[in-house]
C-alpha positions as CSV (number, residue, x, y, z in Angstrom):
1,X,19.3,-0.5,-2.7
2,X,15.2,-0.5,-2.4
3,X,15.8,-2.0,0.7
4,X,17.9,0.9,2.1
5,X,15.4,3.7,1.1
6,X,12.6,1.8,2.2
7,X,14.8,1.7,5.6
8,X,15.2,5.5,5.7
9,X,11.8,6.3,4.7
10,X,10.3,4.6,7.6
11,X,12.8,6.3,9.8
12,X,12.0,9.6,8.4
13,X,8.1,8.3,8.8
14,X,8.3,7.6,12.5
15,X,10.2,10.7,13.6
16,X,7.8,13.0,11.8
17,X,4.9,10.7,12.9
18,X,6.0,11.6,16.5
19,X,6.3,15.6,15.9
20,X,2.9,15.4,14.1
21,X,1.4,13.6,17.1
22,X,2.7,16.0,19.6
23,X,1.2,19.2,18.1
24,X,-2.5,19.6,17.7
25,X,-4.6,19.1,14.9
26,X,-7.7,20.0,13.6
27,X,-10.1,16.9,12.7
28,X,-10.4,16.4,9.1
29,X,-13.9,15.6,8.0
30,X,-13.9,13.1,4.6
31,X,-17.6,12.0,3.9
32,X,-18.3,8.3,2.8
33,X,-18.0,7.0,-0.4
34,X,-15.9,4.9,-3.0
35,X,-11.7,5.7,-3.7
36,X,-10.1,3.9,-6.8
37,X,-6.2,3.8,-5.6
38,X,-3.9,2.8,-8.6
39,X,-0.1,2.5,-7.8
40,X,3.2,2.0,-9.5
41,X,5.2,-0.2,-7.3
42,X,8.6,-2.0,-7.3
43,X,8.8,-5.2,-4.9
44,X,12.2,-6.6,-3.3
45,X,12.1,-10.2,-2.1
46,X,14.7,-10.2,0.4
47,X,15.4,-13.6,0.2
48,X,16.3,-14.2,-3.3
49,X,17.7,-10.2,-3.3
50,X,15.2,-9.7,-6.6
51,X,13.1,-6.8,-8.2
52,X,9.7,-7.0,-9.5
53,X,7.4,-4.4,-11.1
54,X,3.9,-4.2,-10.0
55,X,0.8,-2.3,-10.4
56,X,-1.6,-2.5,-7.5
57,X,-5.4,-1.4,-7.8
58,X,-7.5,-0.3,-4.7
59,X,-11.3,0.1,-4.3
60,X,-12.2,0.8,-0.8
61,X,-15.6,2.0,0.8
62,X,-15.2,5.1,3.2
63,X,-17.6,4.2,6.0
64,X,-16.7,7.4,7.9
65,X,-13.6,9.7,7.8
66,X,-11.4,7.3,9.1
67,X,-12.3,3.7,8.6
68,X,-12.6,2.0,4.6
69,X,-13.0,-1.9,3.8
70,X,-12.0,-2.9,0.2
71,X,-10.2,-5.4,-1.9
72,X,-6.9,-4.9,-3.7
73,X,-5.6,-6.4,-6.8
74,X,-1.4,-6.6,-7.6
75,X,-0.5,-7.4,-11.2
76,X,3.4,-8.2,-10.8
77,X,5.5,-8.4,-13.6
78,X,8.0,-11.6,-12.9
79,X,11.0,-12.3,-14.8
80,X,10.7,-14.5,-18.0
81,X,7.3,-12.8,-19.1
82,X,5.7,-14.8,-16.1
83,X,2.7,-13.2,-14.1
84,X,1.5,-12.8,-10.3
85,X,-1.6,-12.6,-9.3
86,X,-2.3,-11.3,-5.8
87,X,-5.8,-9.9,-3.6
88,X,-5.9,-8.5,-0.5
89,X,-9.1,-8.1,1.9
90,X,-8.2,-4.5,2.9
91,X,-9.0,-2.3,6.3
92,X,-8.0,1.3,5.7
93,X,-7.5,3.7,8.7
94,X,-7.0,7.3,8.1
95,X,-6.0,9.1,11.2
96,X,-4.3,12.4,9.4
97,X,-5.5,13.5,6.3
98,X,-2.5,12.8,4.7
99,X,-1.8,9.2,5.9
100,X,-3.6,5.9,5.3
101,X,-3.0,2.8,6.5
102,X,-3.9,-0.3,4.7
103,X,-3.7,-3.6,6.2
104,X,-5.2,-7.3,5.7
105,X,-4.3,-10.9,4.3
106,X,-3.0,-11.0,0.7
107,X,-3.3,-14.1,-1.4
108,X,-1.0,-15.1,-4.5
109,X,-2.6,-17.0,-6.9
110,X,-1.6,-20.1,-8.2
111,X,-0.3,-20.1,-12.1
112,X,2.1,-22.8,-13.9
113,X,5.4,-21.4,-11.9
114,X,3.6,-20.6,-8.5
115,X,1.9,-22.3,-6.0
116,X,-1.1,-20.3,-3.2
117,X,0.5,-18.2,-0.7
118,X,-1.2,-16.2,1.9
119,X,0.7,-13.0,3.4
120,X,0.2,-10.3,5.9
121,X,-0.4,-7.0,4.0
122,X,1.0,-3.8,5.1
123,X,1.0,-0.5,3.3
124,X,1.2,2.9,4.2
125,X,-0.1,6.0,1.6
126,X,1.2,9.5,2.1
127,X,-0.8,11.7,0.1
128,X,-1.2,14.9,-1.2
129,X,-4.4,16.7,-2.3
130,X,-5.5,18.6,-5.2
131,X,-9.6,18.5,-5.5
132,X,-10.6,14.9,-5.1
133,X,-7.2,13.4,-6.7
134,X,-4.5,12.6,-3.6
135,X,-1.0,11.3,-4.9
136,X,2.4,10.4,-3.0
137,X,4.6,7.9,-1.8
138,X,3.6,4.1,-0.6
139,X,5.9,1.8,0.9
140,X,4.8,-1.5,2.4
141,X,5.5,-5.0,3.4
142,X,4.4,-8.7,2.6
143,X,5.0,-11.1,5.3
144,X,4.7,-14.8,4.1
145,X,6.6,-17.9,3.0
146,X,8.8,-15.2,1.8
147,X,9.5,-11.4,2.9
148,X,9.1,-8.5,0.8
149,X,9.1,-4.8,0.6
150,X,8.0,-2.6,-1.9
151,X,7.3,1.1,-2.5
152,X,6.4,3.2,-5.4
153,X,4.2,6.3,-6.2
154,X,-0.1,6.3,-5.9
155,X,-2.4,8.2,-7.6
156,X,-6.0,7.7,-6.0
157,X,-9.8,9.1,-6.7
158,X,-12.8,9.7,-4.4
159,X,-15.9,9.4,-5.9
């Protein structure tokens, strides 16, 4: 079921993506500095057809208004009480102010009922201002040993 609304949200993405991108816009400025990200998430393997929770913590440096580097940490919350460990090396790109793209490798940890694997990390933030707190939607993908898709709700700061 994730699955399917992850499928229509990136429908609904693109086809708004390409309105947006035919109008014009003003440029946003955004001056450099830190941004803590934290983010709810669910993630659907789509191999084994299974659910995890996750949290997911971002701390990425602004360079200018649209470029970051940063480093993200996933918490995911397995079946049996078991733990996942996973950090990504990110590169943000912000070309609307309410879009970011996050991309980069992603590495799971090894623990007693995992073993090291190293995924492309995908993830795109819609967010909505109020002062220096954005929020919205994420959805994203991991592409390794196994596929997955996730998406949840983010809540991020700029310091």
């Amino acid at each position: 079921m994730l699955h399917r609304i992850i499928r229509v949200f990136y429908c609904f993405f693109f086809l708004n993506l390409t309105a947006i991108a035919q109008e014009e816009h003003e440029q946003f400025q955004k001056n450099p500095g830190l941004e803590l990200v934290v983010s709810g998430l669910s993630i659907y393997n789509t191999e084994t057809n299974h659910s995890d929770y996750a949290t997911e913590i971002h701390l990425t440096y602004w360079t200018t208004h649209q470029w970051a580097f940063g480093v993200g940490y996933t918490l995911v919350f397995e079946e049996e009480n078991n733990l996942g460990n996973e950090i990504a090396a990110l590169v943000s790109h912000k070309r609307w102010s309410f879009l970011t793209i996050n991309a980069g490798p992603s590495v799971l940890l090894p623990t007693s009922h995992n073993r090291t694997e190293i995924s492309a990390y995908l993830e795109t933030e819609f967010a909505f201002k109020i002062k220096n707190i954005h929020m919205g939607p994420t959805i994203g993908i991991l592409a390794g040993a196994e596929f997955r898709n996730f998406g949840g709700w983010h809540f991020s700061y700029e310091f």
